[in-house]
Legacy VTK file of the C-alpha trace (Angstrom):
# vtk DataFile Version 3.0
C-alpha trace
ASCII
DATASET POLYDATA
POINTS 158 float
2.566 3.791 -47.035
0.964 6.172 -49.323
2.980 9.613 -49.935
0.892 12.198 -51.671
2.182 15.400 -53.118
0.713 18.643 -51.717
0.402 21.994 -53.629
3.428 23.535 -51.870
5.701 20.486 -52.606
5.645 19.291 -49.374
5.041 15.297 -49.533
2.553 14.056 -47.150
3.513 9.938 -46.004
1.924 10.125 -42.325
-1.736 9.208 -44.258
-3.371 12.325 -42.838
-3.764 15.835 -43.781
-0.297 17.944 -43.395
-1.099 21.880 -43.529
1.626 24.209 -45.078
0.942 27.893 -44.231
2.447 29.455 -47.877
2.633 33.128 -48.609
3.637 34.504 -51.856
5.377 31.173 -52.303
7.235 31.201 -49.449
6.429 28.736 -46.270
5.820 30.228 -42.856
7.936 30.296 -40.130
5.640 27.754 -37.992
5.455 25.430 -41.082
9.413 25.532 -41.183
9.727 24.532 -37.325
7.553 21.533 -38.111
9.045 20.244 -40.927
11.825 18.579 -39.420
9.290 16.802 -36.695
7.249 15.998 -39.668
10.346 14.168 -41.087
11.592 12.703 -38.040
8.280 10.984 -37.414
8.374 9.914 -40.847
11.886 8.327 -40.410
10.965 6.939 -37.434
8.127 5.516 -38.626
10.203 4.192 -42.088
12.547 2.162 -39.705
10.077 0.767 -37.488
8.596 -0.730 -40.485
11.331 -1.952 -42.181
12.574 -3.459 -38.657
9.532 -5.698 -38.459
9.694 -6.583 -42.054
13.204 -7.789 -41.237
11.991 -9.379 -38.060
9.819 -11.604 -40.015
11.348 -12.931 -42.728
14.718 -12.551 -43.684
16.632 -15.495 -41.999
16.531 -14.253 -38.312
14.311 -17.349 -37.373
17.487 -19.702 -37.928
16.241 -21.213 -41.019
18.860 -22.851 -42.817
20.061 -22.986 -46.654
17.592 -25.355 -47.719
14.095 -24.755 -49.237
11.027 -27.336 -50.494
8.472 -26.511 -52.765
5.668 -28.478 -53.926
2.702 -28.729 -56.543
0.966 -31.380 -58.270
0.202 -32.104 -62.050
-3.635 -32.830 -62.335
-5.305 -34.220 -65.800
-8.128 -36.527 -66.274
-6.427 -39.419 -66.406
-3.076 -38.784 -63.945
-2.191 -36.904 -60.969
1.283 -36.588 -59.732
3.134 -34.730 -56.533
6.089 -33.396 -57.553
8.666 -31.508 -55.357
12.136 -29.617 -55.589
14.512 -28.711 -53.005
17.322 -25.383 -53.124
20.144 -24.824 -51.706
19.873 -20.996 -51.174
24.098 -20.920 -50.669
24.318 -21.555 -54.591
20.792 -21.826 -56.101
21.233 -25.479 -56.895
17.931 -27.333 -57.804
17.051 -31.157 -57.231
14.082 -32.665 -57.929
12.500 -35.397 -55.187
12.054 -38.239 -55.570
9.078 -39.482 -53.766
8.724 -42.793 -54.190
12.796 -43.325 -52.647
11.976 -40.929 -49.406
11.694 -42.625 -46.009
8.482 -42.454 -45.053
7.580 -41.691 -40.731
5.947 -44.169 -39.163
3.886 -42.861 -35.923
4.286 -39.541 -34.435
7.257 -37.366 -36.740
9.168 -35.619 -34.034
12.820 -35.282 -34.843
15.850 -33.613 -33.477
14.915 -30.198 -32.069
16.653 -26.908 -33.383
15.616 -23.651 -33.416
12.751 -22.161 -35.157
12.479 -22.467 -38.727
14.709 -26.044 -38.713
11.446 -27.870 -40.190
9.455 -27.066 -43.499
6.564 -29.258 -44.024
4.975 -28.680 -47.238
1.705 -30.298 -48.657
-0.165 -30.803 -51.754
-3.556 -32.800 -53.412
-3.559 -34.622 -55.765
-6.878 -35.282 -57.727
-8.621 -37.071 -60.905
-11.986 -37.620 -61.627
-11.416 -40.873 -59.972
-9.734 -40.327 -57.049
-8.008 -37.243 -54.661
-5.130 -37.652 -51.877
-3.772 -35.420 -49.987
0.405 -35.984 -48.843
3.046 -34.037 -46.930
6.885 -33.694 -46.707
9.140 -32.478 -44.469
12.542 -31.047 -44.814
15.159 -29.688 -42.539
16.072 -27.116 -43.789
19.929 -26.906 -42.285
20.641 -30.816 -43.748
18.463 -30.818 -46.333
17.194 -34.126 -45.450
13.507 -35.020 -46.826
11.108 -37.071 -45.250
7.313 -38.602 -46.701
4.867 -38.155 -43.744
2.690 -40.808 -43.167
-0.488 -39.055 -42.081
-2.826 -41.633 -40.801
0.054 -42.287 -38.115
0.650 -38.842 -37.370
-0.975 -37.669 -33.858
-4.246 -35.490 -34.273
-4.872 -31.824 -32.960
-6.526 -30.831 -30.985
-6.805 -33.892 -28.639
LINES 1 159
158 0 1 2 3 4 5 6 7 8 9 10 11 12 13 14 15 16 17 18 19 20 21 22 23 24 25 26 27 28 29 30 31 32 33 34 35 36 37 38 39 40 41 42 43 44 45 46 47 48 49 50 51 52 53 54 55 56 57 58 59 60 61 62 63 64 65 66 67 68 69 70 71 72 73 74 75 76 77 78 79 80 81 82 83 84 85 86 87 88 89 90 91 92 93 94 95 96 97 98 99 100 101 102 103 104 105 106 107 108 109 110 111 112 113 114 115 116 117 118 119 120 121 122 123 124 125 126 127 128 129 130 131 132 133 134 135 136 137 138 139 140 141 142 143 144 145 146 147 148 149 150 151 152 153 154 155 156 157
């Protein structure tokens, strides 16, 4: 939202133009009665925003206290996946490791839960040489960690 600063102080955050009738300093009585409509809409519009905002992120989708992120370290010579998971509750940071994960074998459905129970995050890795491309997947209420296999996993569209 942009708010812009008119000549008679007024501040403009609706985006369009917002006409202050001033004499001799002074605003007029029809400027006055719209004022508070003006602000109203602009409240009304504030909360709206910030309701969606909250909507969307924010925890509401039952996501639990654990996080995954991902990257890889490329050089010439060597390129590695590496991943740590959080624990939101306390900020505590582990780093994966990969190579001890169980690893799905065929489709990767698991125990359903509400949205935002699964986080699958991928990554490439590449060289010169060679380039993959590998997933994991936490749940995010357990914290449990799983390597997905992806020439098992089903294909979409069928």
């Amino acid at each position: 939202m942009v708010a812009a600063l008119l000549p008679s102080g007024a501040v403009n955050t609706l985006g369009g133009d917002l006409h202050v009738a001033t004499r001799r300093g002074r605003t007029s009585s029809r400027s006055r009665a719209t004022a508070p409509r003006v602000r109203r809409a602009a409240l009304v519009l504030a909360l709206v925003l910030v309701g969606a905002c909250g909507a969307k992120g924010g925890g509401s989708t039952g996501a639990g206290p654990f996080a995954l992120a991902c990257d890889s370290a490329d050089t010439a010579q060597k390129s590695t996946m590496f991943c740590v998971r959080t624990d939101s509750r306390n900020g505590d940071a582990l780093v994966v490791d990969l190579d001890r994960l169980p690893i799905t074998s065929g489709a990767s459905r698991a125990a359903a839960g509400p949205a935002g129970t699964y986080q699958t995050v991928c990554d490439s890795t590449v060289t010169p040489q060679k380039s993959d491309f590998g997933c994991v997947r936490l749940h995010t209420g357990t914290g449990e960690v799983v390597v997905l296999r992806l020439s098992e996993l089903p294909h979409w569209p069928r």
